[in-house]
Every structure is written in C-alpha cells, then in structure tokens.
C-alpha positions as CSV (number, residue, x, y, z in Angstrom):
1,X,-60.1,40.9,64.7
2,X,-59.1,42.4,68.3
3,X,-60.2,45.5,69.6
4,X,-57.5,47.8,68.6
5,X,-57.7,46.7,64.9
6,X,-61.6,46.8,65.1
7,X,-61.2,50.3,66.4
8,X,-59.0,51.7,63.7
9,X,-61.0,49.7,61.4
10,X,-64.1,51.4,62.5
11,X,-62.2,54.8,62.2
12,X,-61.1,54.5,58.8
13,X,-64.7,53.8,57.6
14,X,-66.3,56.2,59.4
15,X,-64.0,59.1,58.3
16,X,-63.2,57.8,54.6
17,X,-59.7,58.5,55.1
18,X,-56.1,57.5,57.5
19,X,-55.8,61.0,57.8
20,X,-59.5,61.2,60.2
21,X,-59.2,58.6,61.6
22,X,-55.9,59.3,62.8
23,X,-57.3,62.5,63.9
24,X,-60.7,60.8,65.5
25,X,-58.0,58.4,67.5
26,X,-55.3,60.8,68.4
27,X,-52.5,58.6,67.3
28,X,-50.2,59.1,64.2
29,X,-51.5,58.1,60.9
30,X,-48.6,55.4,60.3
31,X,-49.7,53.7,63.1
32,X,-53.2,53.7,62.0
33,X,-52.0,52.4,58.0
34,X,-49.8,49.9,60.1
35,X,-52.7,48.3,62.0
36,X,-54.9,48.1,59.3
37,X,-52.5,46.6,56.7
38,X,-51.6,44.2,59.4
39,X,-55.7,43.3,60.0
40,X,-56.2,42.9,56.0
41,X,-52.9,40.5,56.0
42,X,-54.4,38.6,59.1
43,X,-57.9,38.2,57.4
44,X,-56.5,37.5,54.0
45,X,-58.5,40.1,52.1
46,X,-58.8,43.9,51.2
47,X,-60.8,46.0,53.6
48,X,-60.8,49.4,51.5
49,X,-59.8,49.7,47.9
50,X,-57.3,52.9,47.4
51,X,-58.5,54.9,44.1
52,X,-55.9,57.9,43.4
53,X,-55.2,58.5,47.2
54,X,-58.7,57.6,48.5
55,X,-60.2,54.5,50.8
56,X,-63.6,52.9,49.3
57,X,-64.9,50.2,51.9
58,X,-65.0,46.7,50.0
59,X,-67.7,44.7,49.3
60,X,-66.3,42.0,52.6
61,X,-65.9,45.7,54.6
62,X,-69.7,46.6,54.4
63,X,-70.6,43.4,55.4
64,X,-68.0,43.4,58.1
65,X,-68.7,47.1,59.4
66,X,-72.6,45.9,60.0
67,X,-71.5,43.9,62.7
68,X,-68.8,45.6,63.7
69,X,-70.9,49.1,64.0
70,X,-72.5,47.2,66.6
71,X,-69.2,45.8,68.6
72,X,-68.1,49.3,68.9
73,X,-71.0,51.0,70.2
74,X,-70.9,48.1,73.2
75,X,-67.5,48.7,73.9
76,X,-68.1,52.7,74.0
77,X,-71.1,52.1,76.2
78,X,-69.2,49.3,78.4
79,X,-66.2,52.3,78.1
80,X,-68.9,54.7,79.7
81,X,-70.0,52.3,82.3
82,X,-66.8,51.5,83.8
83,X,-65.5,55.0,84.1
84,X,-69.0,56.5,85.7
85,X,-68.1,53.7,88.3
86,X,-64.6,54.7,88.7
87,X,-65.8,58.6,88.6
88,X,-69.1,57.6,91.0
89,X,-68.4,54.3,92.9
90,X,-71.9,52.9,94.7
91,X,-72.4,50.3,96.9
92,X,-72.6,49.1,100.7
93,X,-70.0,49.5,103.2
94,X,-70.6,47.8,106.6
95,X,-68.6,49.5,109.1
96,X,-68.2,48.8,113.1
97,X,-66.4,51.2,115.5
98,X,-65.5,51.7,119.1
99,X,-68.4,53.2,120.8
100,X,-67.1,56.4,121.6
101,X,-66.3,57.2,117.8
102,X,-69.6,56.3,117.2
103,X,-70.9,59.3,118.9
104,X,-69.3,61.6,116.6
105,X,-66.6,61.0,114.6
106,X,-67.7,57.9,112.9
107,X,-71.1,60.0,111.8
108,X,-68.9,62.9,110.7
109,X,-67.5,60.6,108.3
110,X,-70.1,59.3,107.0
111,X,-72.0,62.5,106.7
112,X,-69.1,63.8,104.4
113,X,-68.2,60.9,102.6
114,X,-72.0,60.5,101.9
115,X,-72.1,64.0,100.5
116,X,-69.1,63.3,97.6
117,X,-70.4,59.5,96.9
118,X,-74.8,59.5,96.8
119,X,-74.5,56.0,95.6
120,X,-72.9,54.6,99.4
121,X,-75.1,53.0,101.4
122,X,-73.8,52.3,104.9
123,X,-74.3,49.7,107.9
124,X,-72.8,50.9,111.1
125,X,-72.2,49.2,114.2
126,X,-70.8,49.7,117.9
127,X,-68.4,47.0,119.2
128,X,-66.1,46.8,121.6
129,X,-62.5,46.2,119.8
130,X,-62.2,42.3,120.1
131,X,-65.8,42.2,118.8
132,X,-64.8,44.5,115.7
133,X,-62.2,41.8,115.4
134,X,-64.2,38.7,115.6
135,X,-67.0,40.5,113.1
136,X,-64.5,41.2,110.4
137,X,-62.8,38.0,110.6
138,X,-66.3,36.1,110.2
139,X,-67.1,38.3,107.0
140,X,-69.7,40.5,108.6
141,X,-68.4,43.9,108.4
142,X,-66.4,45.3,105.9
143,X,-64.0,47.3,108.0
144,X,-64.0,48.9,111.7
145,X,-62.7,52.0,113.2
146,X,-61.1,51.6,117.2
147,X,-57.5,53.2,118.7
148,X,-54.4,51.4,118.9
149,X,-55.5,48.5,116.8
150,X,-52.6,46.3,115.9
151,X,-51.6,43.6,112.7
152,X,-52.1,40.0,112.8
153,X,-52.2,37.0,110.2
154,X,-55.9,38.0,109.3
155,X,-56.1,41.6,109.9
156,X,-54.5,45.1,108.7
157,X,-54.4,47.7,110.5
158,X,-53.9,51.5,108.9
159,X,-53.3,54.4,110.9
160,X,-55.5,57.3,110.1
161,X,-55.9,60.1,113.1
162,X,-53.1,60.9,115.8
163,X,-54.8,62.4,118.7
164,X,-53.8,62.9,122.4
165,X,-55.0,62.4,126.1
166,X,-56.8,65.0,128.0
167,X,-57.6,65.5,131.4
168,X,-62.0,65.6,132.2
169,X,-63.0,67.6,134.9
170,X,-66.3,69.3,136.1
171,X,-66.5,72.9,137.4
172,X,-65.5,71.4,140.8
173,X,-61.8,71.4,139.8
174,X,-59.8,73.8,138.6
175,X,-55.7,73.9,137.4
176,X,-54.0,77.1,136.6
177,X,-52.3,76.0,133.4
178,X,-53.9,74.7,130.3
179,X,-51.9,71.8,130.0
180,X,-50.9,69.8,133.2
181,X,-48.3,67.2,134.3
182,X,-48.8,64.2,136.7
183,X,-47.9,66.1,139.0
184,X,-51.0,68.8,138.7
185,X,-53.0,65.5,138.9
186,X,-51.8,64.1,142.4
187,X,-54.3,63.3,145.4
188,X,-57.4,64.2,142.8
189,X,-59.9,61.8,142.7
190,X,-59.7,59.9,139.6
191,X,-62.2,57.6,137.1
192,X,-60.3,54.7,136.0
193,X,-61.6,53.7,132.9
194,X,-60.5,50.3,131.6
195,X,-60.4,50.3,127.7
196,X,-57.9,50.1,124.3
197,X,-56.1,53.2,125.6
198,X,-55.3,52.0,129.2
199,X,-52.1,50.1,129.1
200,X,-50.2,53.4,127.1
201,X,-52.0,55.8,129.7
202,X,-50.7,53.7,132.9
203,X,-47.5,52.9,131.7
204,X,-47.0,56.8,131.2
205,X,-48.3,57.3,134.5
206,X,-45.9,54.2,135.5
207,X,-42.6,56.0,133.7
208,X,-43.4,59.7,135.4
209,X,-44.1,57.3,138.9
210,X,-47.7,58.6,139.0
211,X,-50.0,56.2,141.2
212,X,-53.6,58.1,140.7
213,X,-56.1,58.1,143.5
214,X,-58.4,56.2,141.9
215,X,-62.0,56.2,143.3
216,X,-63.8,53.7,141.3
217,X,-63.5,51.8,137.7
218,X,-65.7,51.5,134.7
219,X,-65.2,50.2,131.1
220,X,-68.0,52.8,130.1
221,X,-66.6,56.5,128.7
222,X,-70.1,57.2,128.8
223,X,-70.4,56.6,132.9
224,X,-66.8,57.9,133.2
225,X,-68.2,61.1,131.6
226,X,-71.4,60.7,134.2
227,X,-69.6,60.3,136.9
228,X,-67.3,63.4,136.1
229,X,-70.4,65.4,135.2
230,X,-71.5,64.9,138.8
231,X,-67.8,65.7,140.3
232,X,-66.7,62.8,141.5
233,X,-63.4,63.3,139.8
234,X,-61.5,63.3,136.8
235,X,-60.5,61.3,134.5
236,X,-57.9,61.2,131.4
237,X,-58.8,59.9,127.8
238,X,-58.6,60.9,124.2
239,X,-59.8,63.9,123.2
240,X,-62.0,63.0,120.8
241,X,-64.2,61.0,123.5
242,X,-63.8,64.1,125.5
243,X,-64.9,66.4,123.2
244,X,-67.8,63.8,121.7
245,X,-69.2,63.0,125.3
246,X,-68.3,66.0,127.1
247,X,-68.3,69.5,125.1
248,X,-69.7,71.4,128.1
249,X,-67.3,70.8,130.6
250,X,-63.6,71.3,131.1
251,X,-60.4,69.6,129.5
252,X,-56.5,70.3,129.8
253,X,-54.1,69.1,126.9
254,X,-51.7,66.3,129.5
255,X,-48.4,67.1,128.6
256,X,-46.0,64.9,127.4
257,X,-48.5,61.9,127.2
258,X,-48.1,59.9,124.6
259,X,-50.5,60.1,121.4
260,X,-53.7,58.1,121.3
261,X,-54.3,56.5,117.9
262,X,-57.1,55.8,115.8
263,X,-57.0,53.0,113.0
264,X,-59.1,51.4,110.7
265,X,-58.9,47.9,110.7
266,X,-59.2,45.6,107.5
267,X,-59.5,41.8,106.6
268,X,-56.0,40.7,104.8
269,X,-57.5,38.1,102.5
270,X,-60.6,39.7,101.8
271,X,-61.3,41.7,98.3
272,X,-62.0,45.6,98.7
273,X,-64.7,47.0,96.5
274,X,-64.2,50.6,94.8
275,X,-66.0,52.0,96.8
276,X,-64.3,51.0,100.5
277,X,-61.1,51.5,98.8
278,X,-62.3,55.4,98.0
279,X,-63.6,55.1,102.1
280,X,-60.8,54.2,102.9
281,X,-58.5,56.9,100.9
282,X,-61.1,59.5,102.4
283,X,-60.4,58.2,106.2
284,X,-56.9,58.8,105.5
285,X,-56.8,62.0,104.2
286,X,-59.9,63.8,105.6
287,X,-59.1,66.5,108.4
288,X,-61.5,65.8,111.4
289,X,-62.4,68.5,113.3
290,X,-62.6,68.6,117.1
C-alpha cells in the first residue's frame, strides 16, 4: 500500500463515507473512489462493504487500519517536522570575511539574520581574501564575505552590495565640493593602501592620468585610518570601511570612480544546508545601511 492510497484509505475510515474524506483531503470524491477501488484490486480483497449507499470497514480493514492508524500519525508528525525546518531552519554557519567588514557590516548581518532565525549559531572569522580562499576550499568555513572576489573551478562568487570609493581626510583638509575629481586630489599627501580594491582604484587613477603623492604604504585600513586620524593625509577606499573605521571624520563621494563590490564567496562542489541557503538569500536581498 503507498502513501497516497494509505491516505485515502485512512480518510475513508475515519469519516465513514467518500464524501468526508473527499472533504478531509480536499480533492474530488471520484478521485478518492478511484484510489481506493484501485488499492482493494491491488490487495485482492474488499476494504469497506457498501450497504444501501454506506462504507462499513471489513473485517481485513480493522485489522489493517490498527497498523495503519499508526503509519499515518508518523507521516503527519514527519509532515510537521520537515515544514517547522523549512519555516525555522537551525544550524551552524561558519563564515570568514575581509577584516574591514568584520568591523561592521559582517556583525550587522548577523545581528539581523539572528533576530528572524534563533536556531543559527555562527562562527566568524577575519581573513585576508586568499586566506578566505584557502579556508573554504579546505572545508573549514562555510562561506566568506570580501570585495571583488572572482569565480574559479572550486569557488562561486555571488555579488551581493555595490558600493563606491570615498575620499578620508581629517579636519586638516578641506575641498569645497562634496564630491571631488582627481584633480581636487592633486599634490595632497596620500595613504596608499595595498588591498582587493587597489588594482580598480589605480587603474582609475591610471585612465584620468592621476599619479598621487603618495607618502607611505600599508596593507592595514585600520593604520590607513590612523594615520589619516593624525593628518598625515588622505586616502581613498570603499565607503563602508570608511564609514566602519572612520565615522568621525570627513569623506567626499570620488566621482566617476568605479564601484567597489562586495561578494560572498561559496565552495562549488560543496552541499548548502537550509539554513546557509536562507543566509545566503538574506545577504542578497537585505538593505545595509551606511
């Protein structure tokens, strides 16, 4: 007997009649007088007798509905499991990201995906972008979080946030317009910072034949961000770093510079649980604020 004809089966003596358990199913009741006249034909006996337009459960259907009571409580209970885990997903994500989204974006995430799914747990990490690579394709971490990640054999990468480049600066340097060109940026003192954004920013410097005055070079945002703090210069980079490291001092929108992408980066071969694929769905879709 298979599911569906243990399910109308069920129906039928339950509610006495085709008519309920039609009803109890929501189907028509020639489908349900179809299914069980094809189960009785299968089994080679009569299920329910049929006494001047009425079903009486046969002898082999009392014996069989004992069992089969049973069945069909396990299969509404299984039913119940498997859509409170659709409904609620639970589990562990382990998650790596650049370490300036770790500062604020990465725990903004978390915060509100937490809030929607209680059952998550989380494991979060800070690693530089080849390192996010290396983790995920030793089975580590489940997914990572960096800018201008890019597709290989073993990894996916899924764009989530377009942002833009800013320009830093301190009190000791001021621009009359909001948002500057190359040319507002000429003979400044500038931070270099050496990271996953710096070929796109220098080749847009390169195109608009900018050569910044660069003063000194770090691959830290968070000395970059020091070192503007104490005016040595300025410095350009994504405006989430800016506003994560930096909400005090000043930034101008860079016009015309291209846009500074953030992705989240995923095994190929790997399974995705429920819950990283809801993660996942909420990344894409959630509106970060700055």
């Amino acid at each position: 007997m298979r599911t569906r004809q243990l399910e109308v089966f069920h129906a039928v003596y339950t509610q006495g009649s085709i008519t309920g358990a039609a009803k109890q199913l929501h189907v028509s009741q020639p489908s349900v007088s179809k299914v069980l006249a094809h189960t009785e034909f299968q089994l080679g006996f009569l299920l329910f007798s049929r006494i001047k337009g009425r079903l009486f459960p046969t002898k082999e259907a009392e014996i069989i509905f004992s069992k089969a009571d049973k069945i069909h409580q396990d299969l509404a209970q299984l039913n119940l499991l498997t859509k409170n885990m659709s409904d609620n997903p639970s589990g562990l994500i382990r998650l790596a990201c650049t370490p300036t989204l770790g500062i604020d974006f990465v725990p903004s995430m978390v915060s509100s995906f937490s809030s929607n799914y209680p059952g998550v747990d989380f494991e979060t990490h800070t690693y530089h972008y080849k390192e996010i690579l290396d983790h995920i394709n030793e089975g580590s971490i489940d997914m990572g979080l960096a800018y201008e990640a890019k597709n290989n054999e073993e990894i996916e990468s899924i764009r989530i946030l377009e942002g833009r480049f800013v320009v830093l600066g301190s009190e000791k340097f001021s621009f009359p317009n909001k948002a500057l060109t190359c040319k507002d940026l000429k003979d400044k003192p500038f931070i270099k910072i050496e990271g996953s954004l710096s070929e796109k920013l220098y080749d847009f410097f390169k195109i608009n034949d900018f050569q910044p005055n660069f003063i000194t070079t770090t691959d830290s945002y968070l000395m970059a961000r020091s070192y503007v703090a104490k005016g040595l210069g300025i410095t350009v980079l994504d405006e989430i770093s800016a506003t994560s490291l930096n909400p005090e001092y000043k930034t101008w929108e860079l016009s015309q510079a291209p846009s500074c992408n953030i992705y989240i980066i995923l095994p190929k071969v790997a399974p995705r649980t429920l819950i990283a694929k809801s993660f996942i769905s909420f990344l894409s879709s959630h509106n970060y604020k700055l």
